[in-house]
C-alpha positions in Angstrom: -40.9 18.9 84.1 -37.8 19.9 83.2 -35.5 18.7 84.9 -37.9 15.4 84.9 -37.0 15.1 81.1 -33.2 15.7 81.8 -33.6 12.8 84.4 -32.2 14.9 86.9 -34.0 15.0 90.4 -35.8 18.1 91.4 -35.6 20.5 94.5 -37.3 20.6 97.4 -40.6 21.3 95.8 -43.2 21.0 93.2 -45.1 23.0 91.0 -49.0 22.5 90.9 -50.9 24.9 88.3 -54.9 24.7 88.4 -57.3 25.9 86.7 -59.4 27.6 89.1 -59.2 28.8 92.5 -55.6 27.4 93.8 -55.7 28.6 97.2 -59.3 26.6 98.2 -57.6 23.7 96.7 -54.2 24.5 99.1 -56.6 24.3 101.9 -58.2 21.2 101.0 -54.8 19.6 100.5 -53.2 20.7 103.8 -56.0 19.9 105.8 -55.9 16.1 104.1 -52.0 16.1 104.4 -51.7 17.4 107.6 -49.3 20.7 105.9 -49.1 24.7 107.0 -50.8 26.3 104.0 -49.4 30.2 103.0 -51.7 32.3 100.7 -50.9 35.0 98.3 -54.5 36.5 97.5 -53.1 38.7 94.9 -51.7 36.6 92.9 -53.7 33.7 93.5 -50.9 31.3 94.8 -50.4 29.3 98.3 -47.4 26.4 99.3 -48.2 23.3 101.4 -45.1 23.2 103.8 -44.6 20.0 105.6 -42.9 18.6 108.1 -40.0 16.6 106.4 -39.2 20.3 104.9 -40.4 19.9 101.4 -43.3 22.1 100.2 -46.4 21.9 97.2 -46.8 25.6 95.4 -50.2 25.9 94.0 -50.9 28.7 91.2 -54.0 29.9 90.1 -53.6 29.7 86.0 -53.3 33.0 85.1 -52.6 35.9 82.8 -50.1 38.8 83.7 -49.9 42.0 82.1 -46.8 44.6 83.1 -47.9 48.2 83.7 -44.4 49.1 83.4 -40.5 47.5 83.3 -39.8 45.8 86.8 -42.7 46.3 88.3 -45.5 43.6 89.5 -47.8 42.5 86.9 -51.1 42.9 87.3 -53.3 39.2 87.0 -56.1 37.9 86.2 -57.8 34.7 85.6 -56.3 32.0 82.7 -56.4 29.4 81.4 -53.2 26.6 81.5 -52.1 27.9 78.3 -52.3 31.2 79.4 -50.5 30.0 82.4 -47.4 28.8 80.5 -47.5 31.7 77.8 -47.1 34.1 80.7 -43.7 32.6 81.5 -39.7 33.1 81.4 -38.2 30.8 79.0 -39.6 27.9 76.8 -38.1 25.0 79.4 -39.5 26.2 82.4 -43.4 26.3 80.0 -43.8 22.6 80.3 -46.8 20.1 81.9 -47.6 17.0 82.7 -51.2 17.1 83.1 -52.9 15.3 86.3 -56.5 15.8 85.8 -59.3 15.6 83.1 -59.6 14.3 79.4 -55.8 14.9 78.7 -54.3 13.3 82.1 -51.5 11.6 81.8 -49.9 13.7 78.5 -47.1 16.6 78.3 -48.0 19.8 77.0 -45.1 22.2 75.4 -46.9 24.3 73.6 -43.4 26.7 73.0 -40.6 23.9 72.2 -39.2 23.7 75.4 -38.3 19.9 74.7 -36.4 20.5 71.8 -34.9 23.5 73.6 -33.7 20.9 75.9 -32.4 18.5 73.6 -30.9 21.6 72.0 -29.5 22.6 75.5 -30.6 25.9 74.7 -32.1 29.1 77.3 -34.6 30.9 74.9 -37.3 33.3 75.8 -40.9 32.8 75.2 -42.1 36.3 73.8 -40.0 39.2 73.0 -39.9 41.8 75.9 -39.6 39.5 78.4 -36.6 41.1 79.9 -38.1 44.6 79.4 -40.6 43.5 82.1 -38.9 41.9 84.5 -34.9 42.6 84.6 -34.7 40.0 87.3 -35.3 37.3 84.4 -31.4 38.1 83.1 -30.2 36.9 86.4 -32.6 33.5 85.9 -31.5 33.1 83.0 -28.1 32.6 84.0 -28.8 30.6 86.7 -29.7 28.1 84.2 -27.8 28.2 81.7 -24.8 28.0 84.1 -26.7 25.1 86.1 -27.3 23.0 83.0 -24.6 23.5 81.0 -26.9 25.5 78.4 -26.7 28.3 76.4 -28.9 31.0 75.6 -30.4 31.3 71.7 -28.6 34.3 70.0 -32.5 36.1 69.8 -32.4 36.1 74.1 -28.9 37.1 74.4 -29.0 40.2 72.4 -32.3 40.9 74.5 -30.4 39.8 77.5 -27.3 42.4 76.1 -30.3 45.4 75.8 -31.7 44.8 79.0 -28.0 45.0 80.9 -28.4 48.2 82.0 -31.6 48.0 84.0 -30.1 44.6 85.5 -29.0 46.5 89.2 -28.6 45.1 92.2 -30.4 48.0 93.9 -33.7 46.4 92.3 -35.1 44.0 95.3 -36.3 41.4 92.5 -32.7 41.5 90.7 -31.5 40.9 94.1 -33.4 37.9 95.2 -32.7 36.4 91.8 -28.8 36.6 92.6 -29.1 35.2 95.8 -30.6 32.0 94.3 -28.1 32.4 91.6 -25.6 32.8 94.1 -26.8 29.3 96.5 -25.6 27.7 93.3 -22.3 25.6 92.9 -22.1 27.0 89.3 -21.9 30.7 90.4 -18.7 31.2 89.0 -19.5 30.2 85.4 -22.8 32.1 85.6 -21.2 35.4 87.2 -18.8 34.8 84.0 -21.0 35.1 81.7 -22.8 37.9 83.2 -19.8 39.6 82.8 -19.7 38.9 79.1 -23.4 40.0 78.6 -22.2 43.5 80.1 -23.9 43.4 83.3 -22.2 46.3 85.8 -21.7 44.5 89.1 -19.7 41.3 88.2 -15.8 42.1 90.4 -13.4 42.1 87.3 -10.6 40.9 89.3 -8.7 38.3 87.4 -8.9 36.0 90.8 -12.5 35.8 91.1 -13.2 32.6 89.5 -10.0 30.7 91.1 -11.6 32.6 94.6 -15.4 31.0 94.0 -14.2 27.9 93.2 -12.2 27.7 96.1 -15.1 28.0 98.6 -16.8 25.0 98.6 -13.4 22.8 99.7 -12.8 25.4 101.7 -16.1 25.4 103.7 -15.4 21.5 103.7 -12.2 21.5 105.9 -12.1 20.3 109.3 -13.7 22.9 111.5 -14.5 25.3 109.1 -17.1 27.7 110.2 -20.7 28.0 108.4 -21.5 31.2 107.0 -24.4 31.2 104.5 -22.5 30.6 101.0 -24.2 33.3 98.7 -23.4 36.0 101.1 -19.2 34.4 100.6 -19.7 34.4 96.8 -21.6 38.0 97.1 -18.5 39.2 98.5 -16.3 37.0 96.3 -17.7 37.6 93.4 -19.7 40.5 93.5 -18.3 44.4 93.1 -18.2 46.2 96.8 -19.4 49.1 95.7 -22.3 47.2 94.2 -22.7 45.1 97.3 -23.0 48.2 99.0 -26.5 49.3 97.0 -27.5 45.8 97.1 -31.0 45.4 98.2 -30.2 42.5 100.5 -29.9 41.6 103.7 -28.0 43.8 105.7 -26.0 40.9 107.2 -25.4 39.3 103.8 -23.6 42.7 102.9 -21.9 42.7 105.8 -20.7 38.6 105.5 -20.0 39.9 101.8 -17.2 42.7 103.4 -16.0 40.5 106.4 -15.2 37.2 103.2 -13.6 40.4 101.5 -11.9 41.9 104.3 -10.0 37.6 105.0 -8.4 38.2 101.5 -6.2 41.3 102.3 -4.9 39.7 105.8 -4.1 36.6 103.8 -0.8 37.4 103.3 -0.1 38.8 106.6 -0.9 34.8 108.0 1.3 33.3 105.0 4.1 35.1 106.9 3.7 34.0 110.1 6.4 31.8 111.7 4.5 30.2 114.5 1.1 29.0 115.3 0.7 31.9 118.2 0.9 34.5 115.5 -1.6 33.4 113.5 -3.9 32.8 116.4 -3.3 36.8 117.2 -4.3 37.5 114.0 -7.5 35.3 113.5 -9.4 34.7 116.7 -11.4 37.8 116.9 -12.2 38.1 113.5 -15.4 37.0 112.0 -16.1 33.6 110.6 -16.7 35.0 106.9 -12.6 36.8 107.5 -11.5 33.7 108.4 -13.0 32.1 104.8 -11.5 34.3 103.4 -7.8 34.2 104.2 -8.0 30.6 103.6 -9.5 31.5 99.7 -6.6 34.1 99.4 -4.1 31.5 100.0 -3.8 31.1 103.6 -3.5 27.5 104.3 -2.6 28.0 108.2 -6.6 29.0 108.6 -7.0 25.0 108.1 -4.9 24.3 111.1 -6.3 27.1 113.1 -9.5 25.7 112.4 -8.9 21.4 113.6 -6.9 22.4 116.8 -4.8 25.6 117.1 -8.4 27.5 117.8 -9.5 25.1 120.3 -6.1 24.9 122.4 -6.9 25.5 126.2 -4.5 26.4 128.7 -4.5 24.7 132.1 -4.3 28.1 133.6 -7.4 30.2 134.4 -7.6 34.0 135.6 -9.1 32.4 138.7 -5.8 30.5 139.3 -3.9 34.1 138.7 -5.8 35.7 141.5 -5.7 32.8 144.2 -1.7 32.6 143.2 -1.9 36.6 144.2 -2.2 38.4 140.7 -4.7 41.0 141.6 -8.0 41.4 139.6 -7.2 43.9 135.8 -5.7 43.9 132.5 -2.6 42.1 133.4 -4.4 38.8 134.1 -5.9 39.2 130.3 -1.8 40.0 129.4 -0.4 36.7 131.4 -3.1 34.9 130.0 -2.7 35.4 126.1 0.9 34.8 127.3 0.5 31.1 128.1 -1.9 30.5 125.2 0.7 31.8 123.0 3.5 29.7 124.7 1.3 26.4 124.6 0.6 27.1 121.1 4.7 27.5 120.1 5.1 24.0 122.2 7.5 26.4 124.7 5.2 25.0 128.1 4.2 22.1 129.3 1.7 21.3 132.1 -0.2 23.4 134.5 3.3 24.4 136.1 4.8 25.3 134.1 2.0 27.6 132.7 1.6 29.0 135.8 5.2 30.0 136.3 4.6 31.7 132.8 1.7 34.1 133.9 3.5 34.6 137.1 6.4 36.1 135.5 4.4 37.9 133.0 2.7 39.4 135.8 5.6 40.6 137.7 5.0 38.3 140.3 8.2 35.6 139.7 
């Protein structure tokens, strides 16, 4: 509904609350609409997925109740209103009822449309942040998605809750992630950084570095690592990547993205295309992203050919010509892909004569 009355279109997905039993419903509806229904039991909730990739979410209207900061709440059976009083912030607490006496009208029981006019992030209930530290991180996501702004009230809740805001919290986590999927990570990791949060990298660069990654992904040929685990590195401390309860390959992706920046200058001072070669092809795709980001615009040509140049010489060739089997036929090799690279060879040849000599055989 929110993003309805922006006029902006929506994810993937919808959001379908009932009052009742959500998860009979789900089964009724996938069976009707031929989807793969998922169930939650304890907390009343199933998704539709179909085949086109979208999905339905169903949620049994319910109330929540926190038996302590971060954990899982404990539920029980609501009503609608209960269903939007148990939630984050005021625009995220609005319906559009589908069935019964009020069909057809909008409920916002908490403001969230004049929150939206307002362009304005505001909690529901005070504590909010106390229960569930993740809700910091969503609340960034956004305000830096929308253009918003949170309401002084929720900032200086947001500012009190900083501290439990850590990365090593497996719902703080997954709420960076999404945070991180975003296009508008850099303005939201900004302003985490100016509500205090610990794990924001301080470096000067990493705005100019975020930004950076989308073109850069974009270029002929680039490679496709998953882009939160190149902002996690880029934007993200790596000690606190380190104690980040994610994937372990996202924190490795986050090292290798951070690992391209400091051989980025090495590639700026490379002469020929053969050097550059040496010093990318066996490192990792998210390295590679990385040099480019740190200023390394040779990646882009390595990328659209110099990667893909294939000499006319095979080891085969080099032991029918006499070169006998071992590490010199690996040496003569990288030889002649260095030499095509530089433009010093021609054809097949003259490629051949190359290995030869490099092999002692001339």
């Amino acid at each position: 509904m929110r993003d309805a009355l922006l006029g902006v279109p929506h994810g993937p997905d919808l959001d379908l609350v009932v009052e009742g039993d959500a998860i009979a419903l789900a089964g009724i509806l996938g069976r009707a609409l031929a989807g793969r229904v998922l169930s939650h039991p304890r907390f009343g909730t199933a998704r539709i997925e179909f085949a086109h990739g979208r999905h339905l979410d169903l949620v049994s209207a319910r109330r929540e109740e926190y038996a302590r900061p971060g954990a899982l709440p404990d539920v029980s059976p609501g009503t609608l209103a209960d269903d939007l009083r148990r939630r984050d912030f005021t625009v995220n607490a609005i319906a559009f009822v589908l069935h019964g006496e009020e069909a057809g009208t909008i409920l916002d029981p908490h403001g969230g449309r004049d929150d939206i006019a307002a362009e304005r992030i505001r909690l529901i209930r005070h504590g909010a942040f106390e229960e569930d530290p993740s809700r910091v991180v969503r609340a960034l996501r956004y305000a830096a998605r929308l253009g918003f702004r949170m309401d002084d009230r929720t900032e200086g809740e947001a500012r009190r809750a900083a501290p439990a805001v850590v990365l090593g919290s497996s719902r703080v986590a997954d709420e960076l992630a999404r945070l991180l999927e975003e296009d508008a990570a850099p303005v939201a990791l900004a302003m985490a950084e100016a509500l205090g949060l610990s794990w924001p990298d301080p470096d000067a660069r990493r705005d100019d570095r975020l930004r950076a990654l989308t073109p850069a992904l974009a270029r002929p040929g680039a490679p496709a690592p998953p882009a939160w685990a190149l902002r996690l590195g880029l934007g993200v401390r790596g000690d606190a990547v380190a104690g980040a309860a994610v994937p372990q390959w996202a924190r490795g992706v986050a090292a290798e993205v951070r690992a391209g920046l400091s051989i980025a200058p090495a590639i700026v001072a490379c002469s020929r295309p053969s050097e550059v070669d040496a010093l990318l092809r066996d490192r990792p795709a998210a390295a590679q992203v990385g040099a480019l980001i740190g200023g390394a615009e040779a990646v882009a040509d390595w990328w659209s050919g110099w990667r893909d140049a294939a000499p006319q010489v095979t080891g085969s060739d080099l032991v029918a010509a006499g070169v006998p089997p071992g590490p010199v036929i690996g040496r003569a090799l990288r030889a002649v892909r260095a030499a095509v690279l530089d433009g010093e060879v021609g054809g097949r040849d003259e490629q051949l004569a190359l290995a030869m000599a490099v092999a002692g055989l001339a």
